[in-house]
N, C-alpha and C positions, 0 to 999 in steps of 0.2 A: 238113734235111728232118725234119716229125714223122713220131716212129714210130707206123707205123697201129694198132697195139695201144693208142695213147692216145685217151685219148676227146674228142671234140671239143663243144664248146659253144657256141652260138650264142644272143642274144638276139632274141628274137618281138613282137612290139609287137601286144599283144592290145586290142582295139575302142581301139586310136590311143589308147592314155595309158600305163598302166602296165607295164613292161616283165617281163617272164616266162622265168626260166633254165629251158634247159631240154638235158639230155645222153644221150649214148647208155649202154645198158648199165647194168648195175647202180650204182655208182658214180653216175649221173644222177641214178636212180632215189631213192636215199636222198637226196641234197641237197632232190631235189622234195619230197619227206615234211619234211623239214625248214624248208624255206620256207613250208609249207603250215599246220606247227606255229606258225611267228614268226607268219602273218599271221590265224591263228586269233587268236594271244595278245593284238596288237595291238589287232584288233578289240574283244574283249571289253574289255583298257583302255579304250578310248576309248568305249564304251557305258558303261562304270562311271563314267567321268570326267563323259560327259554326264549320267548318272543325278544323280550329286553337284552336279556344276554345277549342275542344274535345281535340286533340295530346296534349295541354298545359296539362290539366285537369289527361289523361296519363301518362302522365313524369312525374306529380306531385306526381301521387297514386304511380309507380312505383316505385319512388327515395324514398317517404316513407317505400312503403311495403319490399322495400332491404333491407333498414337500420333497419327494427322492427324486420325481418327473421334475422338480424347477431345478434342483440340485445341482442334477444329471445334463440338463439342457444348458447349465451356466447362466438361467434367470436369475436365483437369490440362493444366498446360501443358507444351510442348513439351518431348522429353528433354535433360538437363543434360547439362553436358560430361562431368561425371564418369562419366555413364549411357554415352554416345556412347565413351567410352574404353573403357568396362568393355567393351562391347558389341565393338569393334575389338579387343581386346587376345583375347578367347574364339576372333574367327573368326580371328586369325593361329594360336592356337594350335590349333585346329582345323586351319588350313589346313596346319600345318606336320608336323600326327599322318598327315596325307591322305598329304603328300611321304615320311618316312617308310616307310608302308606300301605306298607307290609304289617305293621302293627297293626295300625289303624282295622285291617282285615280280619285278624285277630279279635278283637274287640266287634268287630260288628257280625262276626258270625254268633256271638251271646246273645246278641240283643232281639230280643222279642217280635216275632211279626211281622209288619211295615216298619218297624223300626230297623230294619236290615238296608236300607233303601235311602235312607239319608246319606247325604253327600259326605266326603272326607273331610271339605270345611268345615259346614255345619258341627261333625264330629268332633271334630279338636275342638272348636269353641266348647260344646256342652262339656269337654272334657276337663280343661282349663277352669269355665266358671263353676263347676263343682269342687275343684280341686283348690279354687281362691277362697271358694266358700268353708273348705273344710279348715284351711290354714286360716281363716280370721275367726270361724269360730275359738281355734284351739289357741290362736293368739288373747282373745279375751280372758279366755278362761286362765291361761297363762299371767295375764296380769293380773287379776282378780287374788288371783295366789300368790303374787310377790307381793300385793298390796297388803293382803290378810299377814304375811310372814314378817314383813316392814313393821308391820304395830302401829300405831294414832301416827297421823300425818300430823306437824308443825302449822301452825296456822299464828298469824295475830291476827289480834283483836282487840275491839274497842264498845265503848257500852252506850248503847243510846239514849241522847240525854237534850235538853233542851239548851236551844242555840238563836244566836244574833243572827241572821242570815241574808248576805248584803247583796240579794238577786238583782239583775238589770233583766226584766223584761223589757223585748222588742217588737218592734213592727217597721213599716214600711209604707211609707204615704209623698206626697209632692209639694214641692214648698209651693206659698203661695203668700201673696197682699196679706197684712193684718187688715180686719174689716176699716178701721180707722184711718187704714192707707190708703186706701183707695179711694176715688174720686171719678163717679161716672156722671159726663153731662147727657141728658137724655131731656127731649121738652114734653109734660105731660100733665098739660093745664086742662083741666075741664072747662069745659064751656068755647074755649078757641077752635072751631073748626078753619076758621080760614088757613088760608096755605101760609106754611113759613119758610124762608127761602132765608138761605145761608150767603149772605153777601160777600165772607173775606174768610179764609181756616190760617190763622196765624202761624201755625206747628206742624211740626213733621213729626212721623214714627220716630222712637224712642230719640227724642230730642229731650234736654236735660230743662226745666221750666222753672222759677223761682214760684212761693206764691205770689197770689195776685197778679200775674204773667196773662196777659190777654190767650184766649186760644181761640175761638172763632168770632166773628161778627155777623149780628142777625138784622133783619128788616125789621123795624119796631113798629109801621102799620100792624100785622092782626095784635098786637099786645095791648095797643093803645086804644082800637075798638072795643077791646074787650076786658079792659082793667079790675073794674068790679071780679070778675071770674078767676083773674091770676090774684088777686086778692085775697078771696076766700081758697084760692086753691094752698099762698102760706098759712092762711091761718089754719087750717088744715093740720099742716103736715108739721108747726108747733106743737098741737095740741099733742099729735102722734110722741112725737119726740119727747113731749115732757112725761106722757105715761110708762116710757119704756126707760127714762132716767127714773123715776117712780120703782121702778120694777126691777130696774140694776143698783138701785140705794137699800134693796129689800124693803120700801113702802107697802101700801096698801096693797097692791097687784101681785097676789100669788097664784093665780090661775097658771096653767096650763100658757094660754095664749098672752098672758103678763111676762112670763118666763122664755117665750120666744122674741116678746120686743126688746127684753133686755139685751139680746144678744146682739140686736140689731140697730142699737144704739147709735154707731159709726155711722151706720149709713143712712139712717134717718137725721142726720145732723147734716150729712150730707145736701141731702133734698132740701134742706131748708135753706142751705147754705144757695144753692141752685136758685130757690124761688125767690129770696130775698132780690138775685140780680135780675130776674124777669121779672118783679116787679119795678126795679130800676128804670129798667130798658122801657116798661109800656109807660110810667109816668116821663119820660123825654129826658131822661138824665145822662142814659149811656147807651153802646150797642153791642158793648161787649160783654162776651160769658169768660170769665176770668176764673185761672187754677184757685182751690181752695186751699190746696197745700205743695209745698215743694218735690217734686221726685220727676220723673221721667214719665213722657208721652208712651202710654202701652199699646194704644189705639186709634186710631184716626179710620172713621170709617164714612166720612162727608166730603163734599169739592163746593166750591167757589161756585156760584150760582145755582145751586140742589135746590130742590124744594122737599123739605121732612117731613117723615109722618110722625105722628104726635106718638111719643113714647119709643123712639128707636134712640140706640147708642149712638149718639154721633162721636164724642170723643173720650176717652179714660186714662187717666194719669194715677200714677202708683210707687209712693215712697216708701222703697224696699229696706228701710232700715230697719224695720223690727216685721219676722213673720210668722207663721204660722204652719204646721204641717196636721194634716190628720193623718193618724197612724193605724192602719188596723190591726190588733194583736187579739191573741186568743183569751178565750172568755175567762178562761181559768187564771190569768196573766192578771187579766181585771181585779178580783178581788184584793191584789196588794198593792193595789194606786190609789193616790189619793188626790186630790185637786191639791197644788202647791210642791209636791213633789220633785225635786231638781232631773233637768232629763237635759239628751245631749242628743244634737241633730249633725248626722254627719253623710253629708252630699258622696253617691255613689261612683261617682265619677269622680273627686275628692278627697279622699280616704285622709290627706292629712289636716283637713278642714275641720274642726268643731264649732258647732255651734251652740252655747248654755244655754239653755231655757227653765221654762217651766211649766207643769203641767197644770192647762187650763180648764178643760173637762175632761169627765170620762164618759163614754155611755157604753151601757150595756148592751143595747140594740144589735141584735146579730145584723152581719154585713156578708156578705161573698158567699161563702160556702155553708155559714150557718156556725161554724164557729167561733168567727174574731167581732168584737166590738172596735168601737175608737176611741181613740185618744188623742186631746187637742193639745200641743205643743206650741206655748209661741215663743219666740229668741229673737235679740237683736243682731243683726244682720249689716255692719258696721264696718267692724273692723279687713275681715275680708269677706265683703257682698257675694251672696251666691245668688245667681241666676233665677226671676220666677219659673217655677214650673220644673225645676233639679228633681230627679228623682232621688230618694235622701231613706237613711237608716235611723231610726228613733231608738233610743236606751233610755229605761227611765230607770233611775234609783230607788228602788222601793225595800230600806229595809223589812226581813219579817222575823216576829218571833215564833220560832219556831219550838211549839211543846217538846216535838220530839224528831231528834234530830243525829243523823251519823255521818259517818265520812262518805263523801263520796267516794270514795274507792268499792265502799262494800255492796254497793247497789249495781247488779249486774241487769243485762236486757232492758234499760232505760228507755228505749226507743220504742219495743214492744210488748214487753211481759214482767215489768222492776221485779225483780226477787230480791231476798238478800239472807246471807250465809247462818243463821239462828243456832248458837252454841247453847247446848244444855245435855247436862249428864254424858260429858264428855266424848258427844256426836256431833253433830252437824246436819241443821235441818233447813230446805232451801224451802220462804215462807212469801208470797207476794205480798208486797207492797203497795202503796197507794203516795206516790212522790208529788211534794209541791214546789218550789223555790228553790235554785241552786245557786250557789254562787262557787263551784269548782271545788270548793274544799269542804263543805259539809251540803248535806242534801234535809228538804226536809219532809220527811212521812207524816204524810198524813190519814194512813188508817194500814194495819196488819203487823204495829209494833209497839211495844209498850216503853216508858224510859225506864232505864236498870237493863234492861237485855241486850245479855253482849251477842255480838257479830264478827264475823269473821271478814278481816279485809285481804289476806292474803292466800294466794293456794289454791283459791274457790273453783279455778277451771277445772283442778284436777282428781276434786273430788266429787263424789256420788253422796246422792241424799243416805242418810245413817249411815255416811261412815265415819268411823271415830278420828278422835282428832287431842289435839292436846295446844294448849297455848304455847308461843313461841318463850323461851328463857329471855325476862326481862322485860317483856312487854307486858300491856293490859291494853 
């Protein structure tokens, strides 16, 4: 027997056709509201449908009654098949945007709420990107299962072991003068305030000079007033010169400030070279300041009657056969250089130009960014002269031994995150690394691998951390 607490239902045959649910109690009540909702919705289809049928049905009588009216009149004749296709081909596609949006209606009479109310684009999209979502999830899973069903993926391998490794760090810096090369006349005598005045500039910009080639002529009045003072001014700049040849012999001067004249050798040779001929000039001998060395005019910054001030450039000449670049390269790059090291300078604009050299210093001194140090390269510049000032590519040869070391192939994300493929117990475990030195065919780690562990160099994209794996037949 039912229990009377359930609600009973009975169908009503309202003006003898359509039949009418109808129940007691709450429970009744909402189904009615919802039948009342369906046959609202119905409705309106089917007035929308008629609405569209009618305009189709229009267009149709229309497009024919034109074409019988041009027919009939002897304007054009009747539509070509092509026309008749085109024409059939638009209302299928019409008809099928209709069915479509008819679905679509379907679908948005379930949906909850405000969510009735979203557009038919809108719709389809959300429909489509649930529908891509459900096919790539079931596509993974899908592969997961041919993987598992496949058995251990093929892989070679190789074991990590220590290596010769014939890295070329580089950098990028501009040629320029070796310090030795170079030769600037500047007058900067202490004690001479009188004016000096440039009576004659013998040379032009980048004109080719022998040494001992006059380049300008001076007034030797203030030299000759003041002789005593250009005197002590070479003996000076001797004394200079012999503590910084002291200091590049490795003598007594290992300070700090001993180790900077060394470098500066050249051009303290220079100045004395300079003062030797000003004192010439003030005891009445000459009036010429003559090249100290052979190469080319880089400078000329005086005229024929000037009057100087004491310590300005007036002219520089520069014999480009042996020079120098500093190279800035990164810090990490430093630790495999060494002063003596063979390196190769190759002009950017040049590419089949080499230059041999050798590496003259290194410093560690961050430069730019805070990563790169530099590196002094000097070459002879000889056989085909490059330009001062070339922007130019530095390689330097710095074999390294590497404890432990694998192929390059095995080391993947190089650029961002090095991993590399770690075989044991017949999986495959993806472990970072810590890369130093390459030279294309083996790499070398330097922390997150031990030597004796093999690696996997083949495959690697296609596999997932733990999954198994088997060495290729015939490799190791």
């Amino acid at each position: 027997m039912m229990n009377a607490g359930r609600h009973r239902r009975r169908i009503v045959r309202t003006n003898g056709s359509k039949p009418d649910y109808r129940a007691t109690g709450a429970l009744g009540t909402d189904q009615l509201d919802r039948d009342a909702l369906d046959r609202d919705a119905l409705a309106d289809d089917a007035l929308a449908d008629d609405a569209l049928g009618e305009d189709a049905l229009a267009d149709d009588a229309a497009f024919l009654h034109a074409h019988t009216e041009l027919f009939e009149g002897g304007a054009v004749e009747l539509p070509s098949g092509v026309t008749l296709i085109r024409y059939g081909l638009t209302e299928i596609r019409t008809g099928m945007a209709d069915l479509a949006v008819g679905r679509l209606d379907v679908v948005r009479r379930h949906l909850p709420g405000r969510a009735r109310t979203i557009t038919h684009r809108r719709l389809a999209l959300v429909i489509v990107l649930v529908l891509a979502l459900v096919l790539g999830v079931g596509a993974v899973g899908v592969l997961r299962e041919l993987a598992r069903l496949r058995g251990p993926a093929n892989v070679v391998v190789a074991t990590a072991a220590p290596a010769v490794i014939d890295s070329a760090p580089g950098g990028v810096g501009s040629i320029s003068a070796a310090p030795q090369d170079v030769a600037t006349v500047s007058l900067d005598i202490q004690g001479v305030t009188a004016p000096i005045e440039v009576t004659a500039v013998d040379v032009l910009a980048n004109q080719q000079v022998a040494a001992g080639a006059p380049l300008l002529q001076l007034n030797p009045l203030p030299f000759e007033q003041d002789i005593d003072q250009v005197q002590l001014t070479l003996d000076q700049a001797e004394q200079t010169l012999k503590s910084a040849q002291a200091a590049a012999a490795g003598g007594s001067v290992t300070s700090g400030a001993g180790g900077y004249l060394a470098v500066q050798v050249p051009t303290l040779a220079g100045q004395v070279s300079l003062d030797q001929q000003l004192l010439s000039i003030a005891r009445g001998n000459s009036t010429a300041i003559t090249s100290p060395l052979a190469g080319y005019v880089s400078q000329v910054k005086v005229a024929t009657g000037e009057i100087v001030s004491p310590g300005a450039t007036l002219v520089q000449v520069v014999n480009p056969s042996e020079v120098i670049v500093d190279a800035g390269m990164q810090l990490s790059d430093l630790q495999t250089i060494a002063v003596g090291d063979p390196a190769t300078i190759t002009p950017s604009q040049l590419p089949d130009v080499h230059l041999h050299g050798t590496v003259e210093a290194v410093s560690a001194a961050a430069t730019g960014d805070g990563l790169e140090g530099t590196v002094v390269v000097e070459a002879p510049n000889e056989t085909n002269p490059v330009p001062i000032g070339t922007q130019s590519i530095v390689n330097v040869t710095a074999p390294v031994h590497a404890a432990v070391s694998v192929p390059t192939l095995a080391v993947l994300n190089v650029e961002i995150a090095p991993v590399v493929g770690v075989i044991a117990r017949g999986r495959i475990h993806f472990e970072p690394v810590q890369i130093g030195a390459s030279d294309g065919i083996r790499t070398q780690i330097m922390a997150g691998l031990h030597a004796g562990q093999r690696v996997a160099v083949s495959n690697m994209q296609e596999l997932s951390d733990g999954d198994r794996v088997r060495p290729a037949p015939g490799r190791s």
